[in-house]
C-alpha positions in Angstrom: 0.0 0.0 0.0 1.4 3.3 -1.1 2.0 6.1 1.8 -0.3 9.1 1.8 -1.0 12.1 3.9 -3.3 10.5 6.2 -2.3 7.0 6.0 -2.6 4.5 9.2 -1.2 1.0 9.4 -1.4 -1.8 11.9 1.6 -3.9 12.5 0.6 -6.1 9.7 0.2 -3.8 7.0 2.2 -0.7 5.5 4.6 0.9 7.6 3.4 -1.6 10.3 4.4 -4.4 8.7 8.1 -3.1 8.6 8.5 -2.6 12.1 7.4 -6.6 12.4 10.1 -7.5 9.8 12.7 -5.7 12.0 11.2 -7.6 15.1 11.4 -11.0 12.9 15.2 -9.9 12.1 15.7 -9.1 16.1 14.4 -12.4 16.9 16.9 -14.5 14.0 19.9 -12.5 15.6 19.3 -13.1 18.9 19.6 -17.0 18.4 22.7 -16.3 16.8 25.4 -17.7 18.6 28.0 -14.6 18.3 25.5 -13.1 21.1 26.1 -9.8 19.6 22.2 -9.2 20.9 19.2 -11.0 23.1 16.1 -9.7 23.0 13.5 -12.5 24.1 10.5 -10.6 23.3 11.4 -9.9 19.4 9.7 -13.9 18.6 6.4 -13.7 20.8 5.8 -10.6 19.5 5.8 -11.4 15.7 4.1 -14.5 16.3 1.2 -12.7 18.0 1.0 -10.4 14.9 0.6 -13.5 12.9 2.0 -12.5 9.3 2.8 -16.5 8.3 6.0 -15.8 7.0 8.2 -13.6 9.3 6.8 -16.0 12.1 8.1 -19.2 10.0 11.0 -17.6 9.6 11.7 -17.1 13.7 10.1 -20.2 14.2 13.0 -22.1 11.5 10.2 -23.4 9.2 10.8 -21.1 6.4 13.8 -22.5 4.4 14.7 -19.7 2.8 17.8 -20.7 1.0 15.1 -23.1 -0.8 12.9 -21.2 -1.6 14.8 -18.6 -3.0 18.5 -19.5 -3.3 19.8 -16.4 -4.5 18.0 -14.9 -1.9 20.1 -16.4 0.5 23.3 -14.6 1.2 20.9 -11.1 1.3 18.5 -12.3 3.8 21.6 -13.3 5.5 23.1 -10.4 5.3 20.1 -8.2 6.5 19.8 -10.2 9.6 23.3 -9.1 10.6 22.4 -5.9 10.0 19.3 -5.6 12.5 21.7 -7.2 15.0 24.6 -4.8 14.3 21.7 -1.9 14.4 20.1 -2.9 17.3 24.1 -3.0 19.2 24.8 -0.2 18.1 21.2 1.6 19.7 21.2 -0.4 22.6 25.2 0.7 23.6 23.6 4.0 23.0 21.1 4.1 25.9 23.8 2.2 28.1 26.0 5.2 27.6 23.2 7.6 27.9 22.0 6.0 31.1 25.7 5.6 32.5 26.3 9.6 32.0 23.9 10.4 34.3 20.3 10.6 31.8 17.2 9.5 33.4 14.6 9.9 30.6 14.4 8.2 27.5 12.5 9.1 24.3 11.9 6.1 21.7 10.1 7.5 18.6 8.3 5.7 16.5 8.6 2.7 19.1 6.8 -0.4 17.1 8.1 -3.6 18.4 11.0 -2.2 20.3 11.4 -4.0 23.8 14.1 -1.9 24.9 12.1 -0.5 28.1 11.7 -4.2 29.5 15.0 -5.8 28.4 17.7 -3.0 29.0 19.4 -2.6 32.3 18.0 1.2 33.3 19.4 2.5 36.3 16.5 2.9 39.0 14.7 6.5 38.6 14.6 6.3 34.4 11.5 6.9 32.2 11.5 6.0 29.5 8.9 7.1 27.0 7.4 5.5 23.6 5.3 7.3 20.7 4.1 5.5 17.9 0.4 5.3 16.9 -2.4 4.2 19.3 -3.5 0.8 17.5 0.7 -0.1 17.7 1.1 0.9 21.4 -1.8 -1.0 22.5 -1.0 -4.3 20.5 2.6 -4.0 21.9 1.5 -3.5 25.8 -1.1 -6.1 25.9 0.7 -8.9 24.3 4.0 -8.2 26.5 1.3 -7.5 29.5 -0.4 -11.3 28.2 3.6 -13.1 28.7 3.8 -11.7 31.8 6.6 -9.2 31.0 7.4 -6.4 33.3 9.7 -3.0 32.0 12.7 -2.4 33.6 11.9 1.1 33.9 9.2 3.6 34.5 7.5 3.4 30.7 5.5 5.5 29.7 3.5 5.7 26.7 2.6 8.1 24.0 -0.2 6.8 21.3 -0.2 9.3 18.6 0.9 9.9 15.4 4.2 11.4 14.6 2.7 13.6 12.6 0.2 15.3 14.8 1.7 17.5 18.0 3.3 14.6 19.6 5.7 16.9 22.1 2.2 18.7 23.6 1.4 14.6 24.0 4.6 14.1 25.7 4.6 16.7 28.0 1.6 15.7 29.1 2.4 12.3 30.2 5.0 13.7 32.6 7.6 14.3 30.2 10.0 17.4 31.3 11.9 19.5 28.6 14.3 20.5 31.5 16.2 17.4 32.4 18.4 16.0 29.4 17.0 13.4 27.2 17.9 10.1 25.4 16.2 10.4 22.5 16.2 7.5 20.0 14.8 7.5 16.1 15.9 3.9 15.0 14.7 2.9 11.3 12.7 6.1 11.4 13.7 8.9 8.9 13.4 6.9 5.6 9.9 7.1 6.4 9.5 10.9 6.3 9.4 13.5 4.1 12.5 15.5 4.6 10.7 18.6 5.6 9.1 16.2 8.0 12.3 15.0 8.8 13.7 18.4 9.5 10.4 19.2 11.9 11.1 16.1 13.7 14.8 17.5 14.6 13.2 20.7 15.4 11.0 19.6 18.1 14.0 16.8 19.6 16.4 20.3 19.7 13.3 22.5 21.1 12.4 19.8 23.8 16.2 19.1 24.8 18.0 20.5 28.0 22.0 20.5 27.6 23.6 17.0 28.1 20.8 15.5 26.1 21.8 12.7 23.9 20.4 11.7 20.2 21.1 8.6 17.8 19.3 8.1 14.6 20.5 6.7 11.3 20.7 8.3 8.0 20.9 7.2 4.1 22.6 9.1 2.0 21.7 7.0 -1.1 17.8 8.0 -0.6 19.3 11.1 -2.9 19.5 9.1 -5.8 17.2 6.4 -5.0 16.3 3.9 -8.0 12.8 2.4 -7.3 12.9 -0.2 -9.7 16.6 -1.4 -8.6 15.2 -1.6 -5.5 11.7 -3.3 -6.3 13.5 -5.9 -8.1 16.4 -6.2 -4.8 12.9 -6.8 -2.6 11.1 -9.0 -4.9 12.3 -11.9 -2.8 8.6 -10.8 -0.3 6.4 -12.1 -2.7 8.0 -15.3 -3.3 7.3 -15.8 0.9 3.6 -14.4 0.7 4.0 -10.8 1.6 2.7 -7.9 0.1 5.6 -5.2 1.2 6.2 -3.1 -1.7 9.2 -1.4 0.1 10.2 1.6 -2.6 6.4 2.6 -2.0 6.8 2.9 1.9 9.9 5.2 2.0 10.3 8.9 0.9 13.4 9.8 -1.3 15.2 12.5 -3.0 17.2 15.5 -1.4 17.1 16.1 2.0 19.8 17.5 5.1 21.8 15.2 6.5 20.9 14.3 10.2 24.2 14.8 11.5 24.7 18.4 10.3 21.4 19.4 10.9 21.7 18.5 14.2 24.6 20.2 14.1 23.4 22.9 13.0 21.3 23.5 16.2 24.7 23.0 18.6 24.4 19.6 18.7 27.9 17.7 18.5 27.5 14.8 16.3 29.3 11.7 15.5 28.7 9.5 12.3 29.9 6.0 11.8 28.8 3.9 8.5 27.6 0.6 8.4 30.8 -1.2 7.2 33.1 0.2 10.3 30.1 -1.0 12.8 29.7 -4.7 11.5 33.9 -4.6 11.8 33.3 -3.0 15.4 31.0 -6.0 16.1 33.1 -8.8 14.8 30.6 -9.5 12.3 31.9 -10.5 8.1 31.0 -6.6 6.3 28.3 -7.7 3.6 29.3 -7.7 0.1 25.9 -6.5 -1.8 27.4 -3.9 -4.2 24.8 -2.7 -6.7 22.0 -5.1 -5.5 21.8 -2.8 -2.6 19.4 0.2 -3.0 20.2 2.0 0.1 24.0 1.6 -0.2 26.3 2.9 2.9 23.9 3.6 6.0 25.1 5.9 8.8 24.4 5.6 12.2 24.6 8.9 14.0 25.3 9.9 17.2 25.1 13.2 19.7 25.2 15.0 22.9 23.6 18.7 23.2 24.9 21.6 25.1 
């Protein structure tokens, strides 16, 4: 389904269904015996959304490398990925946390279990926004397996576009004390002059010694949909009806890390080849079957 204005999803369809794919890719990693990351609640939660093939695939029934044998080494590859991503944001709110922040912002949360599986220091909120059918789904399945956060959570159903920091605030949120605030597989998403509002409102709500990590792709410049509708094709051979070049916005926009910048934030960028090295994990080798090219994970401190 393509995006539009108004558009909604569940965690089965659109948008929705992405965050699922990156729970499904949580779930593969963790069982990966590197241990590079664990999160136990990535598998329960993509079986309870019940799209057949991401929960084959956790559940080892899918045989992709059968199905699809060219498909192999890039599924492969993509799993490593979501493991190396989700390192390099969880090391981000251990830092955070360990200099001295107490309050967490995860935007655009959809299956991310990071307030019930990270070790938060006692006193920390931490604070999820994504939309209201997405929240609920997520806190009454995790409620349902008896999970528990690890912090204070507090949660924030609206829509990113709507005036999510008035939402915020209002749920105990307080501008005044720094802020982790986390936009993991977010920005590709948004229209860069969405993009840039969404910066806006993290600078505007952010007290010096705030910290920010986000990722960015440069390649979204000169993004070729059909290069990257025949990379994806490999979803419909499994069932799924994820049309990815229609769920992401492309063409110019500012980079995150100089944006941020811009506002006196002082940024650090790493690309995706140095972080799989960091980890220990073999760099992928997908040259021009890979229509986001070099991702950059970003990462700042305000003030």
């Amino acid at each position: 389904m393509a995006r539009s204005d108004n558009d909604t999803w569940d965690l089965a369809s659109s948008v929705g269904a992405t965050a699922t794919m990156v729970a499904a890719g949580r779930a593969i990693a963790s069982q990966d015996p590197r241990g590079l990351i664990d999160d136990p609640f990535a598998a329960p939660l993509v079986r309870a959304v019940g799209i057949d093939a991401f929960t084959a695939m956790v559940d080892g029934t899918l045989d992709i490398e059968a199905v699809v044998p060219d498909a192999a080494a890039r599924v492969r590859a993509n799993i490593d990925e979501m493991a190396v991503r989700t390192k390099f944001f969880d090391d981000f709110f251990v830092a955070s946390t360990e200099g001295g922040i107490r309050q967490a912002v995860i935007l655009a949360s959809g299956l991310d279990s990071r307030a019930y599986r990270l070790p938060w220091p006692a006193g920390t909120v931490v604070y999820e926004i994504d939309q209201p059918d997405v929240i609920e789904f997520k806190t009454r399945t995790l409620a349902g397996l008896g999970a528990e956060p690890a912090a204070e959570r507090h949660t924030v159903p609206i829509d990113l576009r709507e005036d999510w920091p008035a939402a915020l605030r209002a749920v105990g949120f307080d501008p005044s004390a720094p802020t982790a605030w986390c936009a993991e597989g977010l920005l590709i998403y948004l229209p860069p002059d969405a993009q840039d509002r969404l910066f806006d409102n993290i600078a505007d709500l952010s007290a010096p010694g705030s910290s920010v990590a986000t990722e960015f792709v440069p390649a979204l410049k000169d993004f070729d949909e059909e290069k990257a509708r025949e990379a994806t094709a490999t979803f419909s051979q499994f069932g799924l009806n994820l049309d990815m070049p229609s769920l992401i916005y492309h063409g110019e926009r500012h980079s995150a890390a100089d944006y941020l910048a811009g506002k006196g934030w002082q940024m650090n960028s790493v690309p995706r080849s140095e972080l799989f090295t960091r980890y220990g994990l073999p760099v992928p080798d997908l040259g021009e079957d890979d229509p986001l090219g070099e991702i950059v994970y970003v990462r700042g401190t305000f003030g």
